[in-house]
C-alpha positions as CSV (number, residue, x, y, z in Angstrom):
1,X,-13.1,15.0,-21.4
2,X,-16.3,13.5,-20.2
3,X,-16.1,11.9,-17.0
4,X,-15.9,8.4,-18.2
5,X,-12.7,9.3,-19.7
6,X,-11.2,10.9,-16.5
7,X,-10.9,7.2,-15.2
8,X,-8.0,6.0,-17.0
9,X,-6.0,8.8,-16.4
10,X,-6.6,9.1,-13.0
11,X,-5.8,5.4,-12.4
12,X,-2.2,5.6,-14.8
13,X,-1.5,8.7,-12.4
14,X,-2.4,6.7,-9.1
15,X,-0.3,3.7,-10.5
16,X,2.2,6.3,-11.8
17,X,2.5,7.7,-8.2
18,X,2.6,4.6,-6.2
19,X,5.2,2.7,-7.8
20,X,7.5,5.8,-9.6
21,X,7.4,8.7,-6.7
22,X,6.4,6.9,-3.6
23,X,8.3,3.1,-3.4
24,X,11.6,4.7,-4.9
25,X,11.9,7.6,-1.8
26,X,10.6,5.4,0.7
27,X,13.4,2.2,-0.5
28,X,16.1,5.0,-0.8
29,X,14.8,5.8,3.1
30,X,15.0,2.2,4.2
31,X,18.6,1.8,2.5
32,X,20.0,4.5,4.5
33,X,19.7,2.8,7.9
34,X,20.6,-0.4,9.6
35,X,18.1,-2.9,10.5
36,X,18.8,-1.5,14.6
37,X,17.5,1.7,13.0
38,X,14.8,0.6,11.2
39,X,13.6,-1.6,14.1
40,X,14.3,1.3,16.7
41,X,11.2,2.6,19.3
42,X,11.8,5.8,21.5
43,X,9.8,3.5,23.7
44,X,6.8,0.6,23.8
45,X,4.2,2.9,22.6
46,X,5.8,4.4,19.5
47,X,6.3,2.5,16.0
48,X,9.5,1.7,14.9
49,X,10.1,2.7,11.3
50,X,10.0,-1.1,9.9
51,X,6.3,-1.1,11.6
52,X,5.4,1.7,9.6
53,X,6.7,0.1,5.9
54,X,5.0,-3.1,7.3
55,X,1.9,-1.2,7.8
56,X,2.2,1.0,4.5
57,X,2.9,-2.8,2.7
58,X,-0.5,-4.3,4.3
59,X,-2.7,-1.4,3.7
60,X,-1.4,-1.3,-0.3
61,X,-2.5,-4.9,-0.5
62,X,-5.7,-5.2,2.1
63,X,-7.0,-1.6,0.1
64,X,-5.8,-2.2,-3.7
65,X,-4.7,-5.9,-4.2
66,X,-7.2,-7.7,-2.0
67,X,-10.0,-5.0,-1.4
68,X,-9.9,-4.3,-5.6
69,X,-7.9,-7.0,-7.4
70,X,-10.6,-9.4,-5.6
71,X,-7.0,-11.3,-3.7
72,X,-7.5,-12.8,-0.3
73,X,-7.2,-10.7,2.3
74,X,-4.7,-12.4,4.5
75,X,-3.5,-9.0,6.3
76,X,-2.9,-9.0,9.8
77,X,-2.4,-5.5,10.8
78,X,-1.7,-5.9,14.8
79,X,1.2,-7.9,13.4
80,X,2.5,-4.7,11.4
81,X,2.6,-2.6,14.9
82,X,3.6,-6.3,17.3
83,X,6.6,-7.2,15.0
84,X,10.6,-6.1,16.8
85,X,12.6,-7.1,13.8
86,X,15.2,-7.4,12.5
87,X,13.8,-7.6,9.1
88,X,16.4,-6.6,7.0
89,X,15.9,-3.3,4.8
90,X,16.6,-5.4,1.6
91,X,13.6,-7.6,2.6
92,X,11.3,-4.9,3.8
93,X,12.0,-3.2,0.2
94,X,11.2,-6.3,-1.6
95,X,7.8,-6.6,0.3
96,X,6.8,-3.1,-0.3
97,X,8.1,-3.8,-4.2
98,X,5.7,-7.1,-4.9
99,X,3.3,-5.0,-3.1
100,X,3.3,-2.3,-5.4
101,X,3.7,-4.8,-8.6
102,X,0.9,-6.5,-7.6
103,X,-1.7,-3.1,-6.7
104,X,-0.2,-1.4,-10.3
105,X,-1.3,-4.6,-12.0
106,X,-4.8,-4.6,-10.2
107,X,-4.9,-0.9,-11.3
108,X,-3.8,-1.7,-15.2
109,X,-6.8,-3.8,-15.2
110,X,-9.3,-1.8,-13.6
111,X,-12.6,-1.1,-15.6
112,X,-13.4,2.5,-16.3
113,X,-17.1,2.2,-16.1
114,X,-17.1,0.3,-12.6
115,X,-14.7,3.0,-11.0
116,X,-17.6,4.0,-8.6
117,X,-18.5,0.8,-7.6
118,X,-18.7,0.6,-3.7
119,X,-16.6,-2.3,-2.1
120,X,-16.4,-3.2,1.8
121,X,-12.6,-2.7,2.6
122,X,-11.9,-2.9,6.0
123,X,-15.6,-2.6,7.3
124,X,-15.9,0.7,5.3
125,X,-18.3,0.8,2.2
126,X,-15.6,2.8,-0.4
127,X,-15.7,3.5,-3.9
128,X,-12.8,2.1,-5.9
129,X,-11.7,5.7,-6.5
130,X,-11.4,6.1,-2.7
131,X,-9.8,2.8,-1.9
132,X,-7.2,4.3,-4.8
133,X,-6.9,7.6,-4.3
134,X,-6.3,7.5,-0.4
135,X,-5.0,3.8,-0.7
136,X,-6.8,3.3,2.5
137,X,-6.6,4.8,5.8
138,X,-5.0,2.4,7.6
C-alpha cells in the first residue's frame, strides 16, 4: 500500500475502535453501578468515575467532533472534574454514545490526502492523525 492508502484504513480502524471496543466496555462499566457509585470520591482531590466518562465524553468531542469535524467547541473541562452528580448511568451512556456517533461520522468523512494537516486543538498544533489516534490528551 502506498501511504496515501494507509489513511482510510487507519481511520475505519480508529472509528472501528472507538465506537465497537471502547463505548461498549466502558457502558457495560457504567451499567454495573449505581449513580452513588459512579459519583463516589475517596476524597476532594480524587475523580469520581462519572468525572472521568464526563471527561472521556468532552475530550472525544473538543479533539474529534469540534477540533476535526470543524463543530463548536463548547467544552468546558473544569466542569467534567467540578460536577457531584447524580447523573444517572443511562444519561452518562447516552452522552458518551452521541459523542461517539458524532466523532465516527467526522471520521467517515475525513479526507485521506488532508490526514496530516496540522489543527490547533486545545492550544496544541496536532496533525489529524494525532488528534485521532490518541483522541487527545486530555
Amino acid at each position: 500500500m502506498k501511504p496515501s492508502n494507509l489513511a482510510r484504513p487507519f481511520l475505519d480502524q480508529a472509528g472501528h475502535l472507538l465506537a465497537q471496543v471502547y463505548l461498549p466496555r466502558i457502558a457495560a462499566c457504567l451499567r454495573e453501578l449505581t449513580a452513588e457509585q459512579i459519583w463516589w470520591r475517596p476524597n476532594p482531590a480524587s475523580n469520581s468515575v462519572g468525572n472521568l466518562a464526563l471527561h472521556l465524553e468532552g475530550n472525544v468531542r473538543q479533539w474529534i467532533v469540534s477540533g476535526l469535524g470543524g463543530a463548536p467547541d463548547r467544552r468546558v473541562r473544569d466542569w467534567e472534574f467540578s460536577e457531584a452528580g447524580p447523573i444517572p448511568p443511562r444519561a452518562l451512556i447516552a452522552r458518551l454514545r452521541r459523542t461517539v456517533a458524532d466523532a465516527a461520522r467526522v471520521m467517515g468523512k475525513l479526507e485521506s490526502e488532508a490526514l496530516a494537516r496540522i489543527y490547533s486543538i486545545q492550544g496544541f498544533r496536532v496533525s489529524r492523525t494525532f488528534a485521532v489516534e490518541g483522541l487527545g490528551e486530555g
